[in-house]
PLY file of the C-alpha trace (Angstrom):
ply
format ascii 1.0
element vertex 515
property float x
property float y
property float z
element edge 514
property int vertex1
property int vertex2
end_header
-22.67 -28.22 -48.86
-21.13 -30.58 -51.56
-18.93 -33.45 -49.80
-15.66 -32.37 -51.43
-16.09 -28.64 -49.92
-16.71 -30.08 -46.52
-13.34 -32.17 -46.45
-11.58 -29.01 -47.74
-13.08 -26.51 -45.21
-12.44 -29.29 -42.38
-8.67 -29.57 -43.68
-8.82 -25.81 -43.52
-9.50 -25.56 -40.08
-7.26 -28.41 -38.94
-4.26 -26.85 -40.37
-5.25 -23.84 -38.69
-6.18 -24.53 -35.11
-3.68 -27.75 -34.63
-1.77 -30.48 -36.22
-3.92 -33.43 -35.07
-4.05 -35.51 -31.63
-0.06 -36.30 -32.13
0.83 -33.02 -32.77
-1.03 -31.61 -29.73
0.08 -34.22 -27.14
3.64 -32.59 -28.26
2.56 -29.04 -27.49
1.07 -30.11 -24.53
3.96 -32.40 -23.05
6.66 -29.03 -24.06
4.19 -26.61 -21.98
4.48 -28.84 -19.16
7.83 -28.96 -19.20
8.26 -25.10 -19.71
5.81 -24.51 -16.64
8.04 -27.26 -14.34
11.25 -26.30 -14.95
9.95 -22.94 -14.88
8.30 -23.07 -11.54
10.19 -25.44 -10.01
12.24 -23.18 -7.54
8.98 -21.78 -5.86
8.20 -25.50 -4.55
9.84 -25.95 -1.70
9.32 -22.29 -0.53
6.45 -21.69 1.81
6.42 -18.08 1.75
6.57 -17.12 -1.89
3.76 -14.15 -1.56
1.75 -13.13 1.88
-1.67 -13.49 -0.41
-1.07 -16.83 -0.99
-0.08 -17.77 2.11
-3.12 -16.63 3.71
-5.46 -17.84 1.17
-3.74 -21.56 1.63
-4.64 -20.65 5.90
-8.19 -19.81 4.83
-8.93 -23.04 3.08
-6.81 -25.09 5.61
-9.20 -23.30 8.27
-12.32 -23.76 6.00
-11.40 -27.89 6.04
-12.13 -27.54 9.59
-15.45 -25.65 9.80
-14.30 -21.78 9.30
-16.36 -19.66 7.42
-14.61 -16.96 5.31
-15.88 -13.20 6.02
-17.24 -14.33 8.93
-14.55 -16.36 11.54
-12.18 -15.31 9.45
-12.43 -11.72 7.52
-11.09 -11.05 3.64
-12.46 -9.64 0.49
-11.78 -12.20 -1.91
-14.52 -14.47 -3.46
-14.90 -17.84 -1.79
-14.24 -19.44 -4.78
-10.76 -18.91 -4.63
-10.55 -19.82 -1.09
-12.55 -23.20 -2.00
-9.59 -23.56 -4.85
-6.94 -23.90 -1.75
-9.13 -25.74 0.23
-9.20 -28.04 -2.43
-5.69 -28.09 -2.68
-5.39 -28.84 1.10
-7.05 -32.02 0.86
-4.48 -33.43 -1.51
-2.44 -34.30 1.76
1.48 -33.35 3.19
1.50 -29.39 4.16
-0.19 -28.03 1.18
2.46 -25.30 0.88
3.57 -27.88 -2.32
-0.26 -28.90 -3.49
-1.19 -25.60 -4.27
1.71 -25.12 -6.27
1.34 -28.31 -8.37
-2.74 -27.44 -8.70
-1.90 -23.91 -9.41
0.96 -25.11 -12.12
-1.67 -27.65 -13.58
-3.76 -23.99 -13.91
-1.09 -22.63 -15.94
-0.31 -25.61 -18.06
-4.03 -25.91 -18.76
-4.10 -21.74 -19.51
-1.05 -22.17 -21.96
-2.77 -24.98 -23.66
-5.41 -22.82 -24.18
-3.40 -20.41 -25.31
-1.56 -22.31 -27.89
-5.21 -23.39 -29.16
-6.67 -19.74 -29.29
-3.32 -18.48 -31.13
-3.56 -20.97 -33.99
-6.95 -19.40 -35.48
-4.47 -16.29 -36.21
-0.83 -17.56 -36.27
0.96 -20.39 -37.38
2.15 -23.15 -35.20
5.47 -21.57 -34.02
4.09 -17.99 -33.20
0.97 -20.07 -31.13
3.75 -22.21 -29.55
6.26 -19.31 -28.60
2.84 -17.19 -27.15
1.91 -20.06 -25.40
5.26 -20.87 -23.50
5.88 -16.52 -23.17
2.46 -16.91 -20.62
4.39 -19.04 -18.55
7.19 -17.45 -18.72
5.41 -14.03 -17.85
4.08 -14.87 -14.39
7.16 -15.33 -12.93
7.56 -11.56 -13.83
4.75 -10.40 -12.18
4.41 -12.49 -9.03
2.58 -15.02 -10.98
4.78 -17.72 -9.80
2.56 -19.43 -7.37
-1.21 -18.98 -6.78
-2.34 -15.53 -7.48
-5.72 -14.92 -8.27
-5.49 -14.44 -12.14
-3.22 -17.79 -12.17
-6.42 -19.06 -11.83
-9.29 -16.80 -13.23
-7.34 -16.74 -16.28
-8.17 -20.18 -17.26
-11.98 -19.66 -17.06
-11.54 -15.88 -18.93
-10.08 -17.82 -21.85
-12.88 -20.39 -22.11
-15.06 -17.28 -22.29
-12.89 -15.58 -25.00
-12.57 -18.42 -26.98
-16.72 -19.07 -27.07
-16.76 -15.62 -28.22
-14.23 -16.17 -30.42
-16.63 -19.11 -32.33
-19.82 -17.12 -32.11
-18.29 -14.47 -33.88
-16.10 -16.40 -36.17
-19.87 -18.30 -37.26
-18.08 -21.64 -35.45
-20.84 -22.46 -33.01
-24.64 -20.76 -32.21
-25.00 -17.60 -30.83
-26.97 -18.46 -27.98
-24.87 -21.65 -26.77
-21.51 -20.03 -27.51
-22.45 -17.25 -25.39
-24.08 -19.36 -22.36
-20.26 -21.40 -22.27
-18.95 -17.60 -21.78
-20.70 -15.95 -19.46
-21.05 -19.47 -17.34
-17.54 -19.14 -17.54
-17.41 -14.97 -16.18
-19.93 -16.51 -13.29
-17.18 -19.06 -12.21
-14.37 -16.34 -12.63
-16.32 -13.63 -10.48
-16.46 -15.99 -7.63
-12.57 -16.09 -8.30
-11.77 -12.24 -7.94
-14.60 -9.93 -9.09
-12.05 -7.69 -11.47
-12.59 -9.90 -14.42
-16.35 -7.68 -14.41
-15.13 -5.26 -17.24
-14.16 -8.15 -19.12
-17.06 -10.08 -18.81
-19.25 -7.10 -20.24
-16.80 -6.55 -23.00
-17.53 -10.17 -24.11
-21.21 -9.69 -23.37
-21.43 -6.45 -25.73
-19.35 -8.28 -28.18
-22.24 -11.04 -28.52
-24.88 -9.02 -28.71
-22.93 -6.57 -31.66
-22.34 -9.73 -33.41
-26.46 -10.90 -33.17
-27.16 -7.40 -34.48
-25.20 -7.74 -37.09
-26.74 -10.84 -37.74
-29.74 -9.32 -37.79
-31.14 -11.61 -34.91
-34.76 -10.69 -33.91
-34.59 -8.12 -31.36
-37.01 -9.54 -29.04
-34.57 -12.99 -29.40
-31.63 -11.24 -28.71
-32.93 -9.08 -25.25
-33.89 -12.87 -24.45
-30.66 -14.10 -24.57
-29.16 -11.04 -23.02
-31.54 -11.82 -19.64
-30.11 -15.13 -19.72
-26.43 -14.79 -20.20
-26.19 -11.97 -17.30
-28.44 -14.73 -15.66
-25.66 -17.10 -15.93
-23.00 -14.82 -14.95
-24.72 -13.50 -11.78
-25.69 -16.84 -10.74
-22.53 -18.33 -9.34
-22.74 -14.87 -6.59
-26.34 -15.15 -6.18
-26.01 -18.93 -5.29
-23.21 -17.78 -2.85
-25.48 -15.02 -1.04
-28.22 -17.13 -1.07
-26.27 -19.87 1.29
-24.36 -17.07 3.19
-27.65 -15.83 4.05
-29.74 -19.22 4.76
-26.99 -19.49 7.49
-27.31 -15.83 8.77
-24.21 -14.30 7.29
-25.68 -12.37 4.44
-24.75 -8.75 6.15
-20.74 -10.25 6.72
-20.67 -11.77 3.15
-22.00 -8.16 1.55
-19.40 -6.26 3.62
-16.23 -8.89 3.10
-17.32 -8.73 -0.59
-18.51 -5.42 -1.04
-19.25 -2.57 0.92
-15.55 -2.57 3.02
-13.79 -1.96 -0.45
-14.84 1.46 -0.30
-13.60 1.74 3.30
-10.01 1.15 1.96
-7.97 4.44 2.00
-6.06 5.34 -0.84
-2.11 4.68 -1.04
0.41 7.90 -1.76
0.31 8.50 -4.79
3.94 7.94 -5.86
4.10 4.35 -4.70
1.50 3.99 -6.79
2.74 5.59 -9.32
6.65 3.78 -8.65
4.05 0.42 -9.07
2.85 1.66 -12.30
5.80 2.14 -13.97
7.52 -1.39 -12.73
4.19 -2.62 -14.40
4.48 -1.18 -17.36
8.50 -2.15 -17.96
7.76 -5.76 -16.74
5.06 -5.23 -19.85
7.06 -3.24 -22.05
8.82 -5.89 -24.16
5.52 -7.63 -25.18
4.03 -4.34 -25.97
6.66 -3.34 -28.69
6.55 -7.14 -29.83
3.06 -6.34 -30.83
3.29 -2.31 -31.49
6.29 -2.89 -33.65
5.00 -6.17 -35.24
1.62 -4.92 -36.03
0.00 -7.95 -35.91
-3.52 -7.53 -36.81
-1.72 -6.85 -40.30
-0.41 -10.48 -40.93
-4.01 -12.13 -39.76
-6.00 -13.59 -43.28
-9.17 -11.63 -43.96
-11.61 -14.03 -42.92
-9.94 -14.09 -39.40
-9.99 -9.97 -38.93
-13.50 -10.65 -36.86
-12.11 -12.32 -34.85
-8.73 -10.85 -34.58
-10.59 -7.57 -33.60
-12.16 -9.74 -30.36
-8.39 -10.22 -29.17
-7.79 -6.48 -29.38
-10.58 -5.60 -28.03
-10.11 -7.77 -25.29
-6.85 -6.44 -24.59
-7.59 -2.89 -24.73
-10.45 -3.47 -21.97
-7.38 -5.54 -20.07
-5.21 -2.73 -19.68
-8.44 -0.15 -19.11
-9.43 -2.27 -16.11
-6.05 -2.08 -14.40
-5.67 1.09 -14.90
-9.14 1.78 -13.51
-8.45 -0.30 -10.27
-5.57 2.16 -9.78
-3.72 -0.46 -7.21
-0.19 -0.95 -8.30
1.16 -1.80 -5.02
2.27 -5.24 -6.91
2.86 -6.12 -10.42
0.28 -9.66 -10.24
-2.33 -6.66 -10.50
-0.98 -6.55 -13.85
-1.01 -9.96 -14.52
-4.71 -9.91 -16.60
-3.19 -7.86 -19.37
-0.45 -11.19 -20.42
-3.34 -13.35 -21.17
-4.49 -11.80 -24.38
-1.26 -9.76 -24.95
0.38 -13.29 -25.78
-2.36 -14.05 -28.18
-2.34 -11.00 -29.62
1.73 -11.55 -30.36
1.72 -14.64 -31.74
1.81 -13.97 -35.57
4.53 -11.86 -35.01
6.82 -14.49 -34.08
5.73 -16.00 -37.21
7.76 -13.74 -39.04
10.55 -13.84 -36.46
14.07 -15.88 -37.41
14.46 -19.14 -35.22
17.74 -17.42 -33.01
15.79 -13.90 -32.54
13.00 -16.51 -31.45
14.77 -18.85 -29.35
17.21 -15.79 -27.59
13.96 -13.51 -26.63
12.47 -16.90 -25.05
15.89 -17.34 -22.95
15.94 -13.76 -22.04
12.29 -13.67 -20.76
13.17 -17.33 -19.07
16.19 -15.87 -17.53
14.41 -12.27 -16.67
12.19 -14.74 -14.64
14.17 -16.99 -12.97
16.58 -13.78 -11.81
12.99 -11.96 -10.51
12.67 -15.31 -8.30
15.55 -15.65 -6.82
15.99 -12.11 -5.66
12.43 -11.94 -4.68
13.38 -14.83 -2.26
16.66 -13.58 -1.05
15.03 -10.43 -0.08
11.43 -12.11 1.19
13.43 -15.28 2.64
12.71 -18.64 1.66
12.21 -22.14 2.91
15.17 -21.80 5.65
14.21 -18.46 6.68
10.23 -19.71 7.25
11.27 -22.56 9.38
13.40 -20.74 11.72
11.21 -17.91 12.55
8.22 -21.31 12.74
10.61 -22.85 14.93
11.25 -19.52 17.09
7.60 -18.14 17.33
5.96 -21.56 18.05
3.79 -20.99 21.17
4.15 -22.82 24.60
0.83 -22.14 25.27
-1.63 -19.76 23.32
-1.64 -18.17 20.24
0.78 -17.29 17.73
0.17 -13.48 16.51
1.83 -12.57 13.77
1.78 -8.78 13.51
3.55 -8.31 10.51
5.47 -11.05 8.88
4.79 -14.31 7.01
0.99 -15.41 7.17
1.96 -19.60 6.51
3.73 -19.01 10.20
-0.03 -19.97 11.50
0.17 -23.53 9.39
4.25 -23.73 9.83
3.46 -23.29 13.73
-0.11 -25.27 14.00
-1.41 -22.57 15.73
-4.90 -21.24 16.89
-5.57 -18.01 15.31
-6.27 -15.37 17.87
-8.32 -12.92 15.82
-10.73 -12.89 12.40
-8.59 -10.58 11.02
-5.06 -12.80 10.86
-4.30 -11.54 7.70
-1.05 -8.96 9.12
-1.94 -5.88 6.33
-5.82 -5.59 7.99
-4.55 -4.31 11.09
-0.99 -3.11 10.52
-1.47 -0.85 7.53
-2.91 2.56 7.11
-5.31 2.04 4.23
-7.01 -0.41 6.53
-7.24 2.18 9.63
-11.09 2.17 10.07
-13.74 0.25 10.95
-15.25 1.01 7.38
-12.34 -0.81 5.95
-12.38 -4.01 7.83
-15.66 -3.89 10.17
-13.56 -3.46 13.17
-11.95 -0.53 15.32
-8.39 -1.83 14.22
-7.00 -0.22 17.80
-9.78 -2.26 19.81
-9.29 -5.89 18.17
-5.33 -5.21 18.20
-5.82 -3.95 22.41
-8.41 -7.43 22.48
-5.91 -9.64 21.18
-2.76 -8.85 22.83
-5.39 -9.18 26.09
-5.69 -12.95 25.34
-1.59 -13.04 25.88
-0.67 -14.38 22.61
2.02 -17.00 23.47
4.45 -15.41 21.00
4.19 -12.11 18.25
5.92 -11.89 14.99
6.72 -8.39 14.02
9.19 -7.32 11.30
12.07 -4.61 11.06
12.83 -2.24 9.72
8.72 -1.20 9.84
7.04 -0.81 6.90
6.81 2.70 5.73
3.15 2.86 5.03
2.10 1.48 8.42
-0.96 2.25 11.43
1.17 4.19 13.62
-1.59 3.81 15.90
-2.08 0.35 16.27
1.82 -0.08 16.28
1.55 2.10 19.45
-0.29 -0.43 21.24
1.71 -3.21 20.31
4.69 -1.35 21.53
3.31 -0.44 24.98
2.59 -4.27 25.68
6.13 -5.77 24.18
7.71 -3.42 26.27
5.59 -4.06 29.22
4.90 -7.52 29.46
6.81 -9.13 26.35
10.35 -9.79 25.68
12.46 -10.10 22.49
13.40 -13.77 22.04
14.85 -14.12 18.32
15.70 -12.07 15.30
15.87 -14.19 12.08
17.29 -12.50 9.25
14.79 -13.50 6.18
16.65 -11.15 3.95
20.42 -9.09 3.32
18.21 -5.71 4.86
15.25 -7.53 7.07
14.31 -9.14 10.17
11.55 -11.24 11.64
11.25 -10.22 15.87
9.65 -12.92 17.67
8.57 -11.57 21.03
8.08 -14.30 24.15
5.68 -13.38 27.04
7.89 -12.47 30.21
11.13 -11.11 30.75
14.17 -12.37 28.69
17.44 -12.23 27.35
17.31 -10.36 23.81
19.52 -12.11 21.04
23.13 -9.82 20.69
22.10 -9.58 17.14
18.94 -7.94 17.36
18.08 -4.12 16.50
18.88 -1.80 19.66
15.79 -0.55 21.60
16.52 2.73 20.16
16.13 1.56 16.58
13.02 -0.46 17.40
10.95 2.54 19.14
11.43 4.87 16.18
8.47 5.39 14.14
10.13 3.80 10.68
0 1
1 2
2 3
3 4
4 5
5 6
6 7
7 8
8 9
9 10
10 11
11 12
12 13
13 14
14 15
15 16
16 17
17 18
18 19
19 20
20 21
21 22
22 23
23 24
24 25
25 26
26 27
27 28
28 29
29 30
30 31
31 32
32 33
33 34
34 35
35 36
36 37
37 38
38 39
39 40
40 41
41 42
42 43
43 44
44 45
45 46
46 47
47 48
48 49
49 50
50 51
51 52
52 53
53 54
54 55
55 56
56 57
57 58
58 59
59 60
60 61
61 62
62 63
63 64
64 65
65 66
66 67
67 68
68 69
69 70
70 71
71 72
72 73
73 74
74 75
75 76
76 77
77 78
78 79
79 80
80 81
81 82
82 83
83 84
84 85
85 86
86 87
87 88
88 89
89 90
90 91
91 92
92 93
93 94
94 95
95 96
96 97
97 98
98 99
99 100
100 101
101 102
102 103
103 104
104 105
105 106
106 107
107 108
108 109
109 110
110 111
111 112
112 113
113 114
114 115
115 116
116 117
117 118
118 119
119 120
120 121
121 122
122 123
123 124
124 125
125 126
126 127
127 128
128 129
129 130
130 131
131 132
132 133
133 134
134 135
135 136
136 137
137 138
138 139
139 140
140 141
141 142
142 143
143 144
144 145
145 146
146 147
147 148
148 149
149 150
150 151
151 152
152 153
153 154
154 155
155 156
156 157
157 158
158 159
159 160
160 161
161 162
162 163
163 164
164 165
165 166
166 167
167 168
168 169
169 170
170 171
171 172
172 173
173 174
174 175
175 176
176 177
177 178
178 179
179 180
180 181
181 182
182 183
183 184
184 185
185 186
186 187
187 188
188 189
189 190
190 191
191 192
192 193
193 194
194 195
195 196
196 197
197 198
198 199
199 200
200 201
201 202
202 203
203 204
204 205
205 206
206 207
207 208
208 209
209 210
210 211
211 212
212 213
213 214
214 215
215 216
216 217
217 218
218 219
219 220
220 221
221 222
222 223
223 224
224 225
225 226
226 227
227 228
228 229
229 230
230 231
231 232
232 233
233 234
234 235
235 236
236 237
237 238
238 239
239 240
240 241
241 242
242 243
243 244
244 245
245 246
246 247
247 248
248 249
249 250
250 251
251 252
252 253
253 254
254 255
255 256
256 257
257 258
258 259
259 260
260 261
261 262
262 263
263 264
264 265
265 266
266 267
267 268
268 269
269 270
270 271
271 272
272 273
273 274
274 275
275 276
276 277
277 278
278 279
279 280
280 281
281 282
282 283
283 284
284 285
285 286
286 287
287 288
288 289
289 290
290 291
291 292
292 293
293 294
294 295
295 296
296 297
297 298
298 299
299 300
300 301
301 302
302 303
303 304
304 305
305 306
306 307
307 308
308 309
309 310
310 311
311 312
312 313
313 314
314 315
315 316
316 317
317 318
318 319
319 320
320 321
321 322
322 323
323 324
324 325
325 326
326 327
327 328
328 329
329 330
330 331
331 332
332 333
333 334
334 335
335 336
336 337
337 338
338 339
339 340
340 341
341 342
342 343
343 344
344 345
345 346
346 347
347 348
348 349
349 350
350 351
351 352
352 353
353 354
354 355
355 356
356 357
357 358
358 359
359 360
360 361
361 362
362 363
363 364
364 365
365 366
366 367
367 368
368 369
369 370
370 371
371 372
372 373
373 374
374 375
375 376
376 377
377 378
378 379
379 380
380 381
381 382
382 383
383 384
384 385
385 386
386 387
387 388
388 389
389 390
390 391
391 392
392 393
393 394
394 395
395 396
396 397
397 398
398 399
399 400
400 401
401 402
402 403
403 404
404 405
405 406
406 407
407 408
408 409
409 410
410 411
411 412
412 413
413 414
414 415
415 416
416 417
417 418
418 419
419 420
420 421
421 422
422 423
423 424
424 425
425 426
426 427
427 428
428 429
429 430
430 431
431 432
432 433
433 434
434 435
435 436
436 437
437 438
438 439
439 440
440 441
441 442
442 443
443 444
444 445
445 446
446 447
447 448
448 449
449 450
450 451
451 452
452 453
453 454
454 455
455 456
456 457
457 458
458 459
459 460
460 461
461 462
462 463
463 464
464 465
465 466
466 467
467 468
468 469
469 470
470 471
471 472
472 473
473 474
474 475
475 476
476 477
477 478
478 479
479 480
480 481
481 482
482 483
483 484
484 485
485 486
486 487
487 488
488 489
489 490
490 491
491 492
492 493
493 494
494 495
495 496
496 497
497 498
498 499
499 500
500 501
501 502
502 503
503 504
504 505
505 506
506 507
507 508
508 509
509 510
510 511
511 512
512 513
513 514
């Protein structure tokens, strides 16, 4: 290549994927700002989401020697427990260090974003898509530490090495080692980004085909990509088993998913369709703005790896068939975002800057009624302050899992998370490797020194294991507090012994029925 065509094609690509160091250290300063000031309200609140809270107890518990699936029972990867654990050693409670680490995920994810976006968009549509994934989460229960707040980071790495092997930017084979190094990493984060990660893989090895890449070659670098996306598990068995645990690693992990009964069918369906109106505005952004019609021709390739990418998204979802919260949803914003930015290209400033606000504002109203009716930093510390036990163990039946932390209390069971033993998709010992009656009848033997329960009950409860629990409150417990954490809930903290119960409290009446 002649020296004056180099210096034009580098100029090229410059003007396309950023506007030098300066320019960048802009974008990047504005996303953090946009992800502070977007997230700042969810900082001082311990109990933003119950799956946070208990995956912030798991790596405060791994810090001092508990093993996850085995002291202390869940199905998520232990790479996102090792992320909290992480997060726990940056000192004070750790309710506000996974926040900042977690926001410091999404600032790095938007960055990305902003980066991915220029190869198709200008710098305003990459800049609005960028600041609209921020914005997003706090739609979806993205706000604190969800899984995909995380996973996402690593699942654009991958997309964007696919992105240069198909675009001719990088080699085949190295392009597509940074990818599927980067599905291992993510699998060990929550194992739904699988679909995904063999999109991307097919994607490769379409694009060596059609680059007529030796067969023989090719089938080698297939071995060694799904080599470097298993590995990150295998490594993970491979210790779980040295030490003994590989049967309680392939159940937590594996085999107890298909134990889970199904939910009715028209929650699930009521969780679909919040899903897909929380969605809805992005999708006509991009139905409406037809954007793979604005990208140059020489970008199509790798336009079509965005759509493609997104399609698969929404396929996965839809294939998990859980709707029961709209973070399960949360996948899909990653490369709808990209996907939308050279629509905003086209967009006037004020139709720009007033969708912005109204997503901003969408978010911020999600937050605070999500804490009004979940309770927030008040609420957390006076049911801790109620249900700390004299002597004991705290057992939270159903309420806030941070109570354990908020308390500093032993845990009285491996299954402390409240939805393994309170909820009827998790009746059977196929589910969580228990009897869920026997380890509810073995704990309340120990005499927990105080139980958390919640009213009114929740609807899709185990009536049967909420039997038990009634026959000892009534027999050997006593009703010490109600805290209101919300205009239509309670938190009942029950003290062993007899009592006075709190004038405020539900009647006996309303606390035996079923619902």
């Amino acid at each position: 290549m002649k020296d004056g065509q180099g210096q034009r094609g580098w100029t090229a690509r410059r003007s396309r994927n950023g506007q030098g160091w300066g320019g960048q250290g802009i974008v990047l300063l504005l996303l953090t700002l946009v992800a502070l000031v977007a997230r700042a309200r969810t900082f001082g609140n311990p109990v933003i989401g119950f799956d946070e809270q208990f995956y912030l107890l798991v790596g405060d518990r791994m810090l001092h020697g508990a093993l996850p699936y085995v002291d202390i029972f869940d199905r998520k990867p232990i790479g996102l427990f090792l992320l909290y654990a992480g997060a726990r050693l940056l000192g004070g409670d750790g309710f506000l260090a996974y926040k900042l680490v977690t926001t410091g995920f999404v600032i790095a994810t938007a960055y990305g974003v902003h980066r991915v976006a220029r190869r198709f968009a200008g710098p305003i549509g990459a800049v609005v898509a960028a600041i609209l994934y921020i914005l997003w989460l706090n739609l979806m229960e993205g706000e604190g530490g969800q899984s995909p707040v995380f996973y996402n980071a690593l699942m654009l790495v991958a997309a964007g090495a696919v992105l240069r092997a198909v675009q001719g930017r990088g080699r085949l084979c190295v392009q597509g080692a940074v990818a599927m190094a980067a599905i291992g990493i993510a699998l060990q984060i929550k194992y739904s980004v699988l679909p995904e990660g063999v999109a991307f893989g097919c994607i490769l090895l379409w694009h060596g085909w059609r680059m007529r890449v030796p067969m023989a070659r090719l089938a080698g670098m297939a071995l060694g990509w799904i080599a470097l996306a298993l590995l990150p598990t295998l490594v993970v068995y491979g210790i779980y088993t040295a030490m003994g645990h590989g049967p309680a690693w392939l159940f937590g992990n594996f085999l107890s998913v298909g134990g889970q009964a199904a939910r009715p069918l028209t929650d699930e369906l009521e969780g679909l369709a919040a899903c897909v109106g929380i969605l809805s505005p992005l999708a006509l952004v991009i139905a409406l703005g037809r954007p793979w019609r604005r990208v140059p021709g020489e970008a199509r390739g790798g336009f079509g790896v965005l759509l493609i990418w997104l399609a698969v998204t929404v396929l996965a979802v839809l294939l998990y068939g859980r709707f029961g919260s709209p973070h399960y949803a949360m996948p899909i914003v990653l490369p709808a975002v990209i996907v939308a930015a050279p629509v905003f290209d086209r967009w006037r400033r004020t139709w720009i800057i007033a969708f912005v606000l109204a997503i901003a504002l969408a978010g911020q109203i999600v937050l605070f009624f999500s804490e009004r009716t979940k309770g927030g930093a008040a609420e957390a510390i006076a049911v801790a302050h109620a249900a700390t036990p004299i002597s004991g163990c705290l057992y939270v039946y159903d309420g806030y899992p941070a109570l354990y932390m908020l308390t500093h209390s032993c845990l009285p069971s491996r299954w402390v998370f409240p939805g393994h033993l309170n909820t009827r998709d998790e009746a059977s010992a196929a589910a969580i490797g228990t009897d869920p009656v026997a380890e509810i009848r073995r704990i309340l033997a120990q005499r927990p020194g105080a139980i958390v329960d919640d009213y009114p009950r929740f609807a899709f409860g185990n009536a049967a294991t909420r039997a038990v629990l009634r026959g000892v409150l009534a027999r050997d417990y006593h009703l010490a507090a109600c805290v209101p954490t919300g205009p239509h809930r309670m938190r009942l903290v029950y003290r062993p012994g007899p009592g006075t119960t709190p004038a405020h409290c539900p009647s006996r009446a309303a606390l035996d029925s079923p619902t």
